[in-house]
C-alpha positions in Angstrom: 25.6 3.1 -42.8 28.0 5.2 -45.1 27.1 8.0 -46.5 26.1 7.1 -49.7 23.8 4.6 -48.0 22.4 7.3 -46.0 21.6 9.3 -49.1 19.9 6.4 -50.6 17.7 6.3 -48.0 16.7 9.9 -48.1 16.1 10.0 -51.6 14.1 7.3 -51.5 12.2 9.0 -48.6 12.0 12.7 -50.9 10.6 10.9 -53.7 7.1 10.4 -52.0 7.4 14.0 -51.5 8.1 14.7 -54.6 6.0 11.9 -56.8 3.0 12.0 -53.9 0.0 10.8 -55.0 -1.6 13.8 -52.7 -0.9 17.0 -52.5 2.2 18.1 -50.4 1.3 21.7 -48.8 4.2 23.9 -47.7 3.8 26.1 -45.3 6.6 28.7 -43.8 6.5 28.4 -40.1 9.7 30.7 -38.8 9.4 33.7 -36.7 8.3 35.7 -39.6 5.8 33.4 -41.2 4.4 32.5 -37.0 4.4 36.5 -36.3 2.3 36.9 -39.2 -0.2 34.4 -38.5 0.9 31.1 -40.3 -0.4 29.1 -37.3 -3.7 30.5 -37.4 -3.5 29.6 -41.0 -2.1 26.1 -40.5 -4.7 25.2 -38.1 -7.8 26.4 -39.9 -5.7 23.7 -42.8 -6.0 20.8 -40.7 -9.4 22.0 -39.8 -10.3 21.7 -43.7 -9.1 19.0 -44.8 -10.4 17.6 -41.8 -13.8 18.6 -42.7 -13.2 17.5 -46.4 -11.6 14.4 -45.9 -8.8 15.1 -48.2 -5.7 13.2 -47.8 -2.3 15.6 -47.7 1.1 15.5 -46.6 1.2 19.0 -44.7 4.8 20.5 -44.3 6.4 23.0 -42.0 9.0 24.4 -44.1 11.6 27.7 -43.8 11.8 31.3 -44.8 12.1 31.8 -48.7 12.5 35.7 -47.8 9.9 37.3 -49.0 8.4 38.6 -45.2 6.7 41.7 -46.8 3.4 38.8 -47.8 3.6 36.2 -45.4 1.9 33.9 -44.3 3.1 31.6 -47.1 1.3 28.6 -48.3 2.8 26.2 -51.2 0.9 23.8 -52.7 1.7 21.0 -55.0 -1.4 18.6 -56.7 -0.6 15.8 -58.7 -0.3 16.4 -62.3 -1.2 20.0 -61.2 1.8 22.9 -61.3 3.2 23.6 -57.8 1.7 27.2 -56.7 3.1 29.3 -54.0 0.0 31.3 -51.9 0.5 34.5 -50.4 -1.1 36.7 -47.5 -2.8 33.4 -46.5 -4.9 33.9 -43.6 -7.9 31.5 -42.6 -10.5 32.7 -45.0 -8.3 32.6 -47.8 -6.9 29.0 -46.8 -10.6 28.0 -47.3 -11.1 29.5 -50.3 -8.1 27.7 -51.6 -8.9 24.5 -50.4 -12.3 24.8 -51.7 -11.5 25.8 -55.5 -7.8 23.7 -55.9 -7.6 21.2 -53.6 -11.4 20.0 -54.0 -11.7 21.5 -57.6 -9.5 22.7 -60.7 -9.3 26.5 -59.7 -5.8 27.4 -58.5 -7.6 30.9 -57.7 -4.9 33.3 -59.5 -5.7 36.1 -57.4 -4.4 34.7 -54.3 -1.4 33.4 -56.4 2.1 34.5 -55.9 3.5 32.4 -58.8 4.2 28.7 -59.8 7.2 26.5 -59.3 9.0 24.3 -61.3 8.3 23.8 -65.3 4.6 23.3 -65.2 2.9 26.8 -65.4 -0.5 28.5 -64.8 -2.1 31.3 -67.3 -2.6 34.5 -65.2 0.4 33.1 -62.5 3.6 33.9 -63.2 6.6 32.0 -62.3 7.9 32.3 -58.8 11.3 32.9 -59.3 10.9 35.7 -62.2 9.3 38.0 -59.6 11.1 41.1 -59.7 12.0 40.0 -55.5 13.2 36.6 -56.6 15.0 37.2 -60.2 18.0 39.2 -59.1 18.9 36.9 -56.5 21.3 33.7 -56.6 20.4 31.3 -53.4 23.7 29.3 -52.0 23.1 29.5 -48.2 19.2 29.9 -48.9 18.8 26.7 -51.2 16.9 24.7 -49.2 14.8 27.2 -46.6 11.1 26.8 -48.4 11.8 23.7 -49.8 12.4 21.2 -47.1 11.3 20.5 -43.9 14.1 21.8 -41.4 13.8 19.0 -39.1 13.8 16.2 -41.4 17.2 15.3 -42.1 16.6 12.8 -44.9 15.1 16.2 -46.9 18.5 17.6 -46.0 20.3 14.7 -47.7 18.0 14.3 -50.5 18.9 17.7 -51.8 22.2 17.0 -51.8 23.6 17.3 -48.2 26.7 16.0 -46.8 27.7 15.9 -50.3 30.2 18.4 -48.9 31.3 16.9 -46.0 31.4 13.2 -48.0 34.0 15.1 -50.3 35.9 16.7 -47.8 36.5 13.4 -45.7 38.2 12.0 -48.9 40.3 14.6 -48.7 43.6 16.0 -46.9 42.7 18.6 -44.3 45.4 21.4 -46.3 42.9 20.1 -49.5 39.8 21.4 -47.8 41.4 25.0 -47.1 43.0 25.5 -50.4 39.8 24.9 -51.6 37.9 27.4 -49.3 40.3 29.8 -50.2 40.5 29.3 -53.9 36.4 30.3 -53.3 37.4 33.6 -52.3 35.1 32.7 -49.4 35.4 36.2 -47.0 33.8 36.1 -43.3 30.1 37.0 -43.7 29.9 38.3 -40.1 31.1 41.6 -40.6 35.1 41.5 -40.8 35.5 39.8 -44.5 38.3 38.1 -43.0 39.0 35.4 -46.0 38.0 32.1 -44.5 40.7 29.9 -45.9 43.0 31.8 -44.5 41.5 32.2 -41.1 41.2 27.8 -41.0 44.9 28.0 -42.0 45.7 29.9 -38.7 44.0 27.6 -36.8 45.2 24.4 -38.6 48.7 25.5 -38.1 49.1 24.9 -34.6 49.7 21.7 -33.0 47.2 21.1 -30.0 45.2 17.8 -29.1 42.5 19.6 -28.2 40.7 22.7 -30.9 37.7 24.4 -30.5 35.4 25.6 -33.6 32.6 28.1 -32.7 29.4 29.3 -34.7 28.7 32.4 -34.1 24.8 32.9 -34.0 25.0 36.2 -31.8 23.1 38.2 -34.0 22.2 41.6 -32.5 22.2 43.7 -34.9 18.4 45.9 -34.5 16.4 44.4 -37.7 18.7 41.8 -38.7 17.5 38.5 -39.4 19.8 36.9 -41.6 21.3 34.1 -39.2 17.9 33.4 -37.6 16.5 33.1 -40.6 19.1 30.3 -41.8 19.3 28.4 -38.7 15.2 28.3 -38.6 15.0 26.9 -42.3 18.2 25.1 -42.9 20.2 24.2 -40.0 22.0 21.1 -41.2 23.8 23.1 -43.9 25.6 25.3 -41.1 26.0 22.0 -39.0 27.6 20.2 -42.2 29.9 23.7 -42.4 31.0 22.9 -39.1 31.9 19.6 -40.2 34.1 20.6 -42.7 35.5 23.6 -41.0 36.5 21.2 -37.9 37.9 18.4 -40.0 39.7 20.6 -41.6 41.6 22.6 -39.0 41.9 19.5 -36.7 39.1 20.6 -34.0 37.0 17.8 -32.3 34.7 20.0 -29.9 32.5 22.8 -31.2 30.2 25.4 -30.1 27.2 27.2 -31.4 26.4 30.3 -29.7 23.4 31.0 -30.2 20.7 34.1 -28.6 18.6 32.6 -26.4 15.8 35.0 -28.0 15.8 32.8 -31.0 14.0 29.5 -29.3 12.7 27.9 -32.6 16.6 28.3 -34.3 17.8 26.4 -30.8 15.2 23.9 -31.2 16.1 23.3 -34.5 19.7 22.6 -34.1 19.0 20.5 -31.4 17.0 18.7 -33.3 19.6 18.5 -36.5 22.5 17.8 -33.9 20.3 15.1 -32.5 19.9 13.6 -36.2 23.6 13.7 -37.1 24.7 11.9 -33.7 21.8 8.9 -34.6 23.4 8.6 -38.0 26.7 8.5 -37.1 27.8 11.8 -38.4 28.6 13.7 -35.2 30.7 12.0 -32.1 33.8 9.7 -32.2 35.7 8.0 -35.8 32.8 9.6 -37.9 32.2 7.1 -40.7 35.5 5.5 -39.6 37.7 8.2 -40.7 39.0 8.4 -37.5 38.0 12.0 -37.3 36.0 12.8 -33.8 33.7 16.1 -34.0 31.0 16.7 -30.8 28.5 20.0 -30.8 27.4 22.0 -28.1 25.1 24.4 -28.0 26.0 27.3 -25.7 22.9 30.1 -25.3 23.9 33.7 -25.1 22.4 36.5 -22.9 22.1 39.0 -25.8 24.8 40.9 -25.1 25.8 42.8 -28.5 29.8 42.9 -27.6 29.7 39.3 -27.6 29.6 39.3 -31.2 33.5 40.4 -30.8 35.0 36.9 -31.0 37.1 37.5 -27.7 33.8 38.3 -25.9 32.3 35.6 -26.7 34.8 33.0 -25.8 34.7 34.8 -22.1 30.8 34.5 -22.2 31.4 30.0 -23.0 34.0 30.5 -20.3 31.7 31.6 -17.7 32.7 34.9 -17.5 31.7 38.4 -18.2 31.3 39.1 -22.0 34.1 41.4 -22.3 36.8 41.9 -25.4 40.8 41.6 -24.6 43.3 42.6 -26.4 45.0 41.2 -29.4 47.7 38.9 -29.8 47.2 36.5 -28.8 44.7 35.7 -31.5 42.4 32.9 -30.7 43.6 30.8 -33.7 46.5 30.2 -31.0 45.0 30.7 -27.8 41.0 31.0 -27.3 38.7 29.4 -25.8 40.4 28.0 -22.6 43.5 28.9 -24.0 42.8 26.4 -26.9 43.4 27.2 -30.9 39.8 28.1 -31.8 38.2 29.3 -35.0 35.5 31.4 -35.0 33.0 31.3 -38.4 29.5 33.1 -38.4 26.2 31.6 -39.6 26.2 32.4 -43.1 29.8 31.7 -43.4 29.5 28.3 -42.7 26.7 28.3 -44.8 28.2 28.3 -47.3 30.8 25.9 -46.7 29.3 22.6 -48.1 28.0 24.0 -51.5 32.1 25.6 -51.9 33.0 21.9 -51.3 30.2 20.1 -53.1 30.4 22.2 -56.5 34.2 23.6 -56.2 35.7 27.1 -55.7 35.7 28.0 -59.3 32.2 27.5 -59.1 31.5 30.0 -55.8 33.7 32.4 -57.4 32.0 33.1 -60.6 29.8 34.9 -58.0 30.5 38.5 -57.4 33.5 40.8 -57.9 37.3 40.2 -58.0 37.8 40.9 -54.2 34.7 39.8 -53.1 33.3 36.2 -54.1 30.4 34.4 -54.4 26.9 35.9 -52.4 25.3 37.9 -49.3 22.2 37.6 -47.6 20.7 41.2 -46.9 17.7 41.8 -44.3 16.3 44.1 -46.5 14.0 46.7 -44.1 12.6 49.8 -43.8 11.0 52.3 -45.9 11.4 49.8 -49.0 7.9 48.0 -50.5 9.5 44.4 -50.4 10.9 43.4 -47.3 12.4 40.7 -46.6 15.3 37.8 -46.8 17.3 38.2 -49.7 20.3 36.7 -51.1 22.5 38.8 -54.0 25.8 38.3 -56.0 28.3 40.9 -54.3 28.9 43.8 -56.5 25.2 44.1 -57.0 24.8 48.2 -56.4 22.6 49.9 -53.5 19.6 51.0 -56.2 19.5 47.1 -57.5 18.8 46.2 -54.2 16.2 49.1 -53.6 14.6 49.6 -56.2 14.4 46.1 -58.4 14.8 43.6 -55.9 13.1 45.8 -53.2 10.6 47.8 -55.5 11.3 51.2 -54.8 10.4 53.2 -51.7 7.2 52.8 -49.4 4.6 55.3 -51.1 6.7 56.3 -53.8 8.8 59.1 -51.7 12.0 59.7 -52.3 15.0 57.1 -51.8 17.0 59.4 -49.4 19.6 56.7 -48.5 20.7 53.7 -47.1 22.2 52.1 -43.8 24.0 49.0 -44.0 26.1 47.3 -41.7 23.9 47.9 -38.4 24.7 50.0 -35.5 28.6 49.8 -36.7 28.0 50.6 -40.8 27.3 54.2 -42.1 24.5 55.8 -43.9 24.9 56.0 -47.8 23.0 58.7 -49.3 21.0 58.6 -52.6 23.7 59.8 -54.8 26.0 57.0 -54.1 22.6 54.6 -55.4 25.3 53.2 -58.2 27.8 51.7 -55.2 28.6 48.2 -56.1 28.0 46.3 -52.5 30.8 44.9 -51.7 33.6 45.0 -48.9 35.8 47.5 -50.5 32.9 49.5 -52.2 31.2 50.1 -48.6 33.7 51.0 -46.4 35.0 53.5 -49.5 31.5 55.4 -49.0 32.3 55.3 -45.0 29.9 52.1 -44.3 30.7 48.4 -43.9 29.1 44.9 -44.9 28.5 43.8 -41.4 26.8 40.8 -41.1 23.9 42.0 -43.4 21.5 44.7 -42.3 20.5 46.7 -44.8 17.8 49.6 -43.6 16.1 51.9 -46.1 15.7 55.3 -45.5 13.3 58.0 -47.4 13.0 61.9 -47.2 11.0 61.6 -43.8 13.9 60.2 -42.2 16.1 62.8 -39.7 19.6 61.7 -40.0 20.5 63.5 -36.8 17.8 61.5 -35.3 18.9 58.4 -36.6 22.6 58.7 -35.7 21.2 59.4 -31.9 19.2 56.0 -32.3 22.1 53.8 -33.2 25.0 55.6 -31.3 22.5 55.2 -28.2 22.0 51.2 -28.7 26.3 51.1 -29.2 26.8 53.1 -26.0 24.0 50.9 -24.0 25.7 47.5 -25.5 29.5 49.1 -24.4 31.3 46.5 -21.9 32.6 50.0 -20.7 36.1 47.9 -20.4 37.9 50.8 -22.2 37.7 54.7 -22.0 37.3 55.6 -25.7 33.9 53.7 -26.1 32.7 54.1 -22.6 33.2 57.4 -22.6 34.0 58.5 -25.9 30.2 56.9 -27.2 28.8 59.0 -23.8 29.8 62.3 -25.1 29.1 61.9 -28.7 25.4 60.7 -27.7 24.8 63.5 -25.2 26.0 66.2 -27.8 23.2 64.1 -30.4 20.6 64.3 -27.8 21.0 68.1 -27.3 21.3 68.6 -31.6 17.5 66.8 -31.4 16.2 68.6 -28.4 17.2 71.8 -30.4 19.9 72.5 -27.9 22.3 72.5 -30.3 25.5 74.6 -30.6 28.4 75.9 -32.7 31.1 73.7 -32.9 29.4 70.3 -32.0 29.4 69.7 -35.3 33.3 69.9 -35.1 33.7 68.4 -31.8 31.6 65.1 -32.9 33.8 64.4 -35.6 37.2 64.6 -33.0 35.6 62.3 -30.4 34.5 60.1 -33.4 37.9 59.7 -34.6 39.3 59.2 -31.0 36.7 56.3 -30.6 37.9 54.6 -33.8 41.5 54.5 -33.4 41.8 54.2 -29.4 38.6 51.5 -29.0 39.7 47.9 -27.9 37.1 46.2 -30.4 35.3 46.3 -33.2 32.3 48.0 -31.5 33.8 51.0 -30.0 36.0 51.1 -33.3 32.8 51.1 -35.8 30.2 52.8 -33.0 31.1 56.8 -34.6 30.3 54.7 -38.3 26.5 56.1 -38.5 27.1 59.6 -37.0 30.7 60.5 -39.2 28.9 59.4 -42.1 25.8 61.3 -41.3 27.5 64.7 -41.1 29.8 63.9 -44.0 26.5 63.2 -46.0 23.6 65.0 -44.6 25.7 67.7 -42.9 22.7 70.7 -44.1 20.6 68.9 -41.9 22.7 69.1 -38.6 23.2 72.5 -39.2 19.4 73.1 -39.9 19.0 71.9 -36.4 21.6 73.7 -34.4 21.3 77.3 -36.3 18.1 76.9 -37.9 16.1 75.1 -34.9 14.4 73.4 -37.4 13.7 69.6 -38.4 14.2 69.1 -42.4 12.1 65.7 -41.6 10.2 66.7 -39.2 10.9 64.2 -36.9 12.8 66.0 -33.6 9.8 67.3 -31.7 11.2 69.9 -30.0 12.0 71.4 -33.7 8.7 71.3 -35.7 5.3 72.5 -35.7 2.1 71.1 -38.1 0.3 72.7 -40.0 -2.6 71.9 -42.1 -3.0 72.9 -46.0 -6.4 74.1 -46.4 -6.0 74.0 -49.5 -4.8 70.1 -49.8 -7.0 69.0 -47.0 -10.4 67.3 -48.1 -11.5 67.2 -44.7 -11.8 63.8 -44.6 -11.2 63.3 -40.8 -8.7 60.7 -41.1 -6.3 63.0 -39.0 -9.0 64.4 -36.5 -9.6 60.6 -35.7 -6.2 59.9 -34.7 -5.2 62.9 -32.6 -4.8 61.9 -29.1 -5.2 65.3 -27.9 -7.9 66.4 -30.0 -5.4 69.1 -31.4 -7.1 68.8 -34.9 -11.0 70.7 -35.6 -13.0 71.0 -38.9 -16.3 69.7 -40.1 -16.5 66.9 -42.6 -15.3 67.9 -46.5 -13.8 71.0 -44.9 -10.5 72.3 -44.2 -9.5 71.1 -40.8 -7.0 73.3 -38.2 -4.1 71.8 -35.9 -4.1 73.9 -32.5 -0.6 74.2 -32.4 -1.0 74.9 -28.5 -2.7 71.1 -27.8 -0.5 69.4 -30.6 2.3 67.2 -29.2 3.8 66.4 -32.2 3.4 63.1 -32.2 3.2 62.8 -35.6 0.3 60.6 -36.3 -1.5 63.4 -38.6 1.6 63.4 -40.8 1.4 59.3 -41.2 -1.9 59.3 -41.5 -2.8 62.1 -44.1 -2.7 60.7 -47.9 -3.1 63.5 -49.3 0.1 65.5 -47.9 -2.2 68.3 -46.3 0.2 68.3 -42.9 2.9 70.7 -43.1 5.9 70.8 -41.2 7.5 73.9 -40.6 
């Protein structure tokens, strides 16, 4: 079957989805919506309607991003609007079933909002949450809408559109249109993508290699998972187009083998384009042959480097080399090969589908179209999100995250991962883009975004992410093996309140040694979080090393509690959870901390809510 005829078979499989005459029910069953409890939640379902002998089309559908109140369950009733449930556990799934499903009662207070045109007094629309209304969803279309391992839901929301397009173009067609887009690598670099297909195309070889790169080791970042778990066949139809047009006919996903449900998934979709002729040998008859293998990575955070990881398909240790060649002429077994990350790819078929005019009324001059954040941390809405570029750092926090956890003090920002910087409150008004981060010291990366409040010790924090660099070194070259070593040991020492005059100084020189005499990207970017640290929050190094003091009260070694007798209510929350029984007081009385038992673990200081725990 052609394409067309493809589509025409899909649609008329989505409109019983969409025209049911019983209700569909959505639920989000990802690693986010699972560790939450979705399957609990989808179990007591089937248990339900089981019980009630109502007929329903149940649906196991991707992440729409907002993590902070799953599990998620969406329900559409004929003639009834479409309502998105939130926090769904068991009990509530009963309650549900029992006053909408079986009755009229779409029980607003478990409500998140409706979807579509028809609307509910007392639920407002989905997408105008504060969460949702900032954002513009390219990559994230479908996750939350269709069932990820149904490839006629792909197709019926207009997939392979892209590809369709792209096969009745010329291969130099395909790449002045990805570059027209403005499309930039969303793995980090910002690399322009046209331009980087042009590399490879340029080269005559029979044999070309295009790789996904689903190596995602960034610590909280969840953007690519996220993506492959709810809409794999728009990164498999990006592949499509990215190997058509610069002439490859074997690719690669590599993939973490810690994300088993986003390999599952793509073995599923790469199963479903091979059965419907759109993966293999003359493809549709165009004479263009694409296969896809799936190669499963060992976690190793140097692989993300594009020269690791073609060692690591090889067989071989995951180690960088240096640079030219480039891999667009000789990569993977000394092949031209293109290397694209998840979202990149992404985004592909949409670019192709609607045009680059289109993409690029998205975002700023230099940087087109959108990014999807992991937004984490000390922020009230976590979560998947997907923003215009250009959107600044306190849009982000403070509408599409809602402000900071407790209403404390936005103290800063750290994007980018374990290579970006720290970006303090005063720089709130940044415009987040490629050029606007790495002015403010920090990078894009591929989309970690962590939010930081006025309990947070910078020192501390710069020790946490120069120590997961250091670990993750290949230790091929001396600056990063040895470079991250002494920065990290000179850190430890600051925290232990060991600190001295002049390491200050002399963590600045090794940083700018790493940067310039690295091999890669992760010894060049590793110094990111502590240079931009002690250019920002510089009064808080030197409150450790000549003050022996803590500012956040975090660096045990460098604070002592106290309690506020007269903030303290005596409600015993504290005394409860002291593991050492450091805290004393009768009930509605001023308690005491024995500073002699304390550990400093902390726990009062979370726990209080009344800000009766000093730290001195």
């Amino acid at each position: 079957m052609s394409i067309a005829e493809l589509r025409n078979r899909a649609l008329e499989q989505w409109s019983k989805v969409e025209e049911s005459s019983k209700p569909v029910i959505r639920i989000g069953r990802v690693t986010c919506g699972d560790a939450a409890g979705a399957g609990e939640t989808q179990e007591a379902l089937d248990s339900l309607l089981k019980k009630h002998k109502i007929k329903a089309s149940v649906m196991q559908v991707g992440c729409i991003g907002l993590c902070y109140v799953e599990p998620l369950v969406d329900i559409a009733k004929p003639n009834m609007p479409r309502v998105m449930y939130h926090e769904v556990n068991p009990k509530k799934m009963e309650k549900i079933v029992e006053s909408y499903l079986l009755g009229d009662d779409p029980s607003p207070d478990l409500a998140l909002g409706t979807i579509g045109e028809k609307t509910i007094d007392g639920i407002p629309r989905l997408f105008d949450l504060p969460m949702l209304k900032p954002q513009v969803r390219i990559a994230l279309k479908n996750c939350g809408h269709i069932d990820p391992e149904n490839f006629d839901h792909y197709l019926a929301n207009d997939g392979m559109v892209g590809f369709e397009k792209a096969l009745s173009m010329k291969p130099e067609e395909v790449i002045e249109v990805v570059l027209d887009s403005g499309l930039r690598g969303r793995g980090g670099a910002g690399f322009p993508t046209g331009r980087k297909w042009g590399f490879a195309r340029s080269p005559k070889s029979e044999v070309k290699y295009l790789i996904c790169n689903a190596d995602e080791g960034d610590p909280g970042a969840f953007m690519d998972r996220s993506l492959l778990e709810g809409d794999p066949f728009a990164v498999l139809e990006g592949m499509l187009i990215g190997a058509y047009a610069i002439g490859a006919t074997e690719g690669y996903i590599y993939a973490r083998a810690e994300y088993p449900l986003a390999i599952k998934r793509l073995k599923t979709g790469i199963k479903a384009l091979e059965d419907n002729g759109l993966l293999g040998d003359d493809i549709m008859g165009s004479g263009f042959d694409f296969h896809i293998k799936i190669k499963e990575g060992a976690g190793a955070f140097v692989c993300g480097e594009e020269t690791a990881l073609i060692a690591s398909i090889e067989g071989r240790r995951g180690m960088p080399r240096t640079r030219p060649p480039f891999p667009a002429i000789s990569g993977l077994w000394g092949k031209p090969t293109n290397i694209n990350n998840v979202e990149t790819l992404g985004n592909v078929p949409a670019i192709l589908r609607n045009g680059a005019d289109w993409f690029a009324q998205f975002g700023t001059e230099k940087s087109k179209g959108t990014k999807t954040f992991a937004l984490a941390g000390k922020v009230k809405r976590t979560g998947l999100i997907e923003v215009p570029l250009g959107i600044t750092l306190n849009d982000i926090v403070f509408k599409v995250g809602g402000g900071i956890l407790g209403d404390r003090e936005f103290a800063a920002a750290q994007t980018g991962g374990p290579s970006g910087g720290c970006i303090p409150a005063e720089l709130g008004d940044t415009p987040v883009d490629y050029e606007n981060l790495a002015r403010v010291g920090s990078i894009m990366g591929s989309g970690g975004m962590v939010v930081l409040d006025e309990r947070t010790c910078m020192v501390d924090l710069a020790r946490y992410f120069l120590a997961f660099t250091q670990n993750e070194s290949c230790g091929k070259c001396v600056p990063c093996r040895l470079g991250t070593k002494q920065m990290l040991r000179i850190l430890e020492d600051i925290c232990a309140g060991n600190g001295k005059e002049g390491d200050i100084q002399l963590l600045e020189e090794i940083g700018t040694t790493v940067k310039v005499a690295s091999l890669c990207g992760l010894g060049q970017t590793a110094p990111n979080p502590v240079v931009t640290t002690v250019k920002y929050f510089r009064d808080q190094y030197e409150a450790h090393i000549y003050d022996h003091k803590c500012p956040a009260g975090v660096c045990k070694n460098l604070v002592t509690y106290f309690i506020d007798a007269k903030k303290c209510t005596g409600c015993g929350a504290c005394l409860k959870r002291c593991p050492t029984d450091a805290i004393t007081g009768e009930k509605k009385k001023p308690h005491v901390i024995d500073v002699e038992l304390c550990i400093r673990c902390g726990l009062c200081y979370d726990r209080c809510k009344f800000d009766a725990i000093i730290v001195k």
